[in-house]
Structure formats: structure tokens, C-alpha cells
N, C-alpha and C positions, 0 to 999 in steps of 0.2 A: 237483246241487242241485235239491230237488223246489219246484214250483213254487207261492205259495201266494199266493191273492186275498182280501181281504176284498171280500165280495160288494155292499158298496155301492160298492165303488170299481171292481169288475168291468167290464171294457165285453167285450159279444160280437160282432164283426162280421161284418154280415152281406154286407160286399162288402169287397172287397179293397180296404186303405186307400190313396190317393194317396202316391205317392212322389217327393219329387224328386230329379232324378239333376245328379250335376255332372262334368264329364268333363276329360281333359286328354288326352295324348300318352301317357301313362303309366300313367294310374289312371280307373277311375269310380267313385262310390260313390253308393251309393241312402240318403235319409235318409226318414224314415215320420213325418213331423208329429204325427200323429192316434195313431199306436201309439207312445206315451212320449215322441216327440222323439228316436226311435234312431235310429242307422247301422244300418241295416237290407241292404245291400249291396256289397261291396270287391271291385272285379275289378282284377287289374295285367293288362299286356300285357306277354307273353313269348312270344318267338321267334314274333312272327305271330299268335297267342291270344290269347285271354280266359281268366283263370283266376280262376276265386269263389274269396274266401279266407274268407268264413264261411259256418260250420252253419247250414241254413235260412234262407239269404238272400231275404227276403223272400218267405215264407211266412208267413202273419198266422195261420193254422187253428193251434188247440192240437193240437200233436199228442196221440194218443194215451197216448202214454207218453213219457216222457225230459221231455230241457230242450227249452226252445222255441230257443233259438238266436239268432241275429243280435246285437245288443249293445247290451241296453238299460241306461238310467240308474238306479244301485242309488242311493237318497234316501228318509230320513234317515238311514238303518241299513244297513250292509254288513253279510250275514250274518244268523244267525235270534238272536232275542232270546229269552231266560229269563228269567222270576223267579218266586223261588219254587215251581222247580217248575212253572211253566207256561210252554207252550212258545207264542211269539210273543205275547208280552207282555215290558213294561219297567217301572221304576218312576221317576217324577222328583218330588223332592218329596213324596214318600211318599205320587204315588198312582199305582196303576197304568193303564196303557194298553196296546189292542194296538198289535201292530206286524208285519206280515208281512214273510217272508223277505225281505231285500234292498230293504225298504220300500216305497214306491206311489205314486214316480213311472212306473214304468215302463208303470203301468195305469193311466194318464191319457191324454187327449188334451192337447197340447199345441197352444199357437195359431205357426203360421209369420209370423213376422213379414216374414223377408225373401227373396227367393232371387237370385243374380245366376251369371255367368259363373262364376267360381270360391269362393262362399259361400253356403250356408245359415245364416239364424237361428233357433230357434223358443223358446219361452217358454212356462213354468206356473207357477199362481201358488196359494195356500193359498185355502181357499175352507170351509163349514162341515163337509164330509165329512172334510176334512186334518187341521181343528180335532179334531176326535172320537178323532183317534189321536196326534197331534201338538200339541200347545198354542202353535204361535208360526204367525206370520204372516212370508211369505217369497215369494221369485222366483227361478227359475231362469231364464239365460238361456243357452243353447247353443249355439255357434257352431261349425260347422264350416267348413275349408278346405283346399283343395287346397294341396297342394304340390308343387316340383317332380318329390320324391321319393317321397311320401306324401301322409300328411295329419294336421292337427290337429284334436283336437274339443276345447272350450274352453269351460268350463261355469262362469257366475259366479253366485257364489249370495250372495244379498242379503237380509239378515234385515231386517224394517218397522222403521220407528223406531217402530211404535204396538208394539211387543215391550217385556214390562217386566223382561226378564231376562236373559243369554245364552241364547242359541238355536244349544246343542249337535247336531252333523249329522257322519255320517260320507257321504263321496262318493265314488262308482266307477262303472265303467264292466265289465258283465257280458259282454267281445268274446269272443265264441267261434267261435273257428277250426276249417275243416272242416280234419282231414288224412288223407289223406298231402295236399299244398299240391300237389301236380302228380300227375296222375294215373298209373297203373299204377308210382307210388314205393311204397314200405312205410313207413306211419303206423311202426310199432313204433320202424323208424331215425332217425327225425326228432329230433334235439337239442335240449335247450334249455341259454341259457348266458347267464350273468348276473353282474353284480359284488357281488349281495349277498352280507352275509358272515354271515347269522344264519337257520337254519331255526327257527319260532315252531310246534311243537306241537299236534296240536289234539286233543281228546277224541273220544269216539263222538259226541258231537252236532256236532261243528263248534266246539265252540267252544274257545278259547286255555287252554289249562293254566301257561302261564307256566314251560314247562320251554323251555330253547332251548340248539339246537346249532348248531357251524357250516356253513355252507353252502358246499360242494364246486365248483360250477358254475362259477369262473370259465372252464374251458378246455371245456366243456360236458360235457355226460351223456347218453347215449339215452334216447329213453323204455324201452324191453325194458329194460336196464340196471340204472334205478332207478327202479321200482314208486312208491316215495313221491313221485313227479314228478304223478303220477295226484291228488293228494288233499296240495298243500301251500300255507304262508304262508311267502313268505321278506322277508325285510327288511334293516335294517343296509349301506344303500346309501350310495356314496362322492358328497362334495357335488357336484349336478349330474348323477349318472349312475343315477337308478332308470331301470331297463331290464330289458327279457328278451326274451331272441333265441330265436327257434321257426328249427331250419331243416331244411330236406326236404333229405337228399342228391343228389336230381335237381339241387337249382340252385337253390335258391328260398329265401330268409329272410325273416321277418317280426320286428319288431324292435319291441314296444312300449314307449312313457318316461313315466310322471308329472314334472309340474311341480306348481310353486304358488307363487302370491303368496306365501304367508305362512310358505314354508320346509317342506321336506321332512321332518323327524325323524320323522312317522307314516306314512311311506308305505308300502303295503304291496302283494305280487304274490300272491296265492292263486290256484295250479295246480290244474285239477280238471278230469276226464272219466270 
């Protein structure tokens, strides 16, 4: 996914942003206040070690090339917007707006509200640069937390009541994992296996055609296996179980679930490396 800023909403820094770390017996993860409000670092403890389980944890420098990595908050827009013909743009109301790839929260600084023992809070809020791409006024609140086995991150999003319309928003989270998950394993053997039961299609641009087949992975698939694991949308999740299982033959699974208040029917896992 190539990465795209509008330049008012750019920020460059020039020192390494504060991070807060929260630990257990089990797990630590690093969250970066200032860069998005991201999970910014996931190490578990295996057999006596520390093992990072995201790309670029906690490296803030754009790199060069590629994706930046660690696992920032995609708001308003999952994914890159069309219209007409024009690539990062949308239309509401019959006028157009831009809109960058996977939207701009993640190029915001966010304010930390809280940090304790086992939780971080942080929060952003619409402001006139948001307004200029975005026409509603809103809050995100992000909470993450340890748990005994992992962890949740928990993001509630509050449209103003000074909003004179619905205040349409798609929300995700961009976590990308380093693999192979244990080192001297083979990235290629690593599986993934999931209980959706719908692969959704996508064009040369990324986006949805609206053609859909079914999806293979309840007993898992390699990646060497099946290429289309590289570059997909699965959906069609049983109530309560959107999931997807990444595991490293070494020993190691990583396991991610959507929830939601307001009921799963659009939930969605987009595979990409």
C-alpha cells in the first residue's frame, strides 16, 4: 500500500516521538501518542525472549521505500478513494473532496490522555485542516490494554452533535506484522486460517468489483501456497468470530478479531504484503 499525505496534514519529525510502553509477564507494547495514536510496538515472551511481532516497530523515519509499518489508525476512509476518475478524491453531496489513502488520522498527532499499569488512552479531534477534507466534526478515543494473553485496542468514535447530517466513516487498523514471527523460521510456511466464508475481489486499483468467491481457509493455507493470501479482502464472518490466524511453524500464532458495538455485518480482513 503506497503511502500518501496531504501536505497540510504532514508532520516530519525531527526527533524520535515519545512512546509509552505498557508491560506484563507476557506481552509489551509500545503506543506513539504523537505519531497517530498507534501501536507502534508488540514483543511476546517465548522461551526466555523478546520477540517483535511488527514491521518497523517503532521506527518514526519514512523509509525510503515500501510501507512504514507498525500499525496505524486508517480514519475516515479504509483504502484509496475514486471519483470520477480521480484518484484520492470522493464525492458527498455532490461535491468533491480529497481524501488520502486510508484517510489522516494516522498523520496527526494525537493528545495522551492517560497512561497507567496496564492502559493507555489517547484522543483527536477534527479541527479546520480535517474540515477541508472531511465536513463533520468528531473524536476519536483509543484505548488500549493489556491482557492476560494479548491485548485490546478499542477505538470509539463520536460524531458532535453540532453535525447536521450522518457522519459516514469507515475504521481500521493498518497492524503489520514482521515475518517469519521467530527467527531463522521461513516467512513463505507461515499460514493463515480464518472462518471467513467470502473472498471480495479487488481491481488493479485496490478497489471492490463486487465479484465474490468462497473462501478456503478454515483449516489454513500457506502463504508459498496461495499467492492471492499477498493482496486479499475476506469477509462473511460467523456471529462473534471475525478473526485471522497468522502462524509461524516454529511455534508462534498471532491471532487478530474485530468487534463492534453496533454489529459486525461490514467487517472486513484485507491481506497485503
Amino acid at each position: 500500500a503506497a503511502m500518501f499525505v496531504v501536505p497540510m496534514l504532514a508532520r516530519r519529525w525531527k526527533a524520535r516521538p515519545r512512546v509509552v510502553t505498557l508491560a506484563n509477564a507476557v506481552l509489551s507494547i509500545c503506543v506513539a501518542p504523537t505519531s497517530g495514536g498507534e501501536l507502534s510496538s508488540v514483543k511476546v515472551r517465548r522461551r526466555g525472549r523478546s520477540i517483535e511481532l511488527l514491521h518497523r516497530a517503532n521506527q518514526f523515519a519514512r523509509p525510503a521505500r515500501g510501507w512504514r509499518g507498525r500499525a496505524p489508525w486508517l480514519f475516515p476512509a479504509v483504502g484509496r478513494s475514486f471519483h470520477s476518475g480521480h484518484k484520492d478524491e470522493y464525492a458527498l453531496e455532490g461535491r468533491a473532496y480529497p481524501m488520502p489513502i486510508h484517510g489522516f488520522v494516522m498523520d496527526r498527532p494525537w493528545e495522551l490522555l492517560s497512561s497507567g499499569p496496564a492502559a493507555v488512552v489517547c484522543r483527536t479531534a477534527s479541527d479546520p485542516s480535517t474540515r477541508a477534507q472531511y465536513p463533520f466534526d468528531f473524536e476519536l478515543t483509543a484505548t488500549y490494554t493489556l491482557l492476560a494473553d494479548g491485548l485490546s485496542a478499542r477505538v470509539l468514535v463520536a460524531a458532535a452533535a453540532s453535525n447536521t447530517r450522518p457522519m459516514p466513516f469507515s475504521m481500521g487498523s493498518h497492524i503489520s506484522l514482521a515475518l517469519p514471527l521467530v527467527a531463522g523460521s521461513v516467512a513463505a510456511a507461515c499460514e493463515v486460517r480464518s472462518p471467513a466464508a467470502r473472498i471480495l475481489k479487488l481491481d488493479h486499483h485496490g478497489l471492490l468489483t463486487g465479484e465474490v468467491s468462497p473462501a478456503p481457509y478454515a483449516r489454513g493455507a500457506a502463504l508459498r501456497d496461495d499467492p492471492g493470501l499477498f493482496d486479499m479482502v475476506l469477509a462473511g464472518f460467523p456471529p462473534g468470530q471475525a478473526w485471522v490466524e497468522l502462524s509461524d511453524p516454529a511455534g508462534l500464532a498471532v491471532r487478530v478479531s474485530q468487534t463492534a458495538d453496533a454489529g459486525g455485518e461490514h467487517f472486513r480482513f484485507v491481506l497485503y504484503s
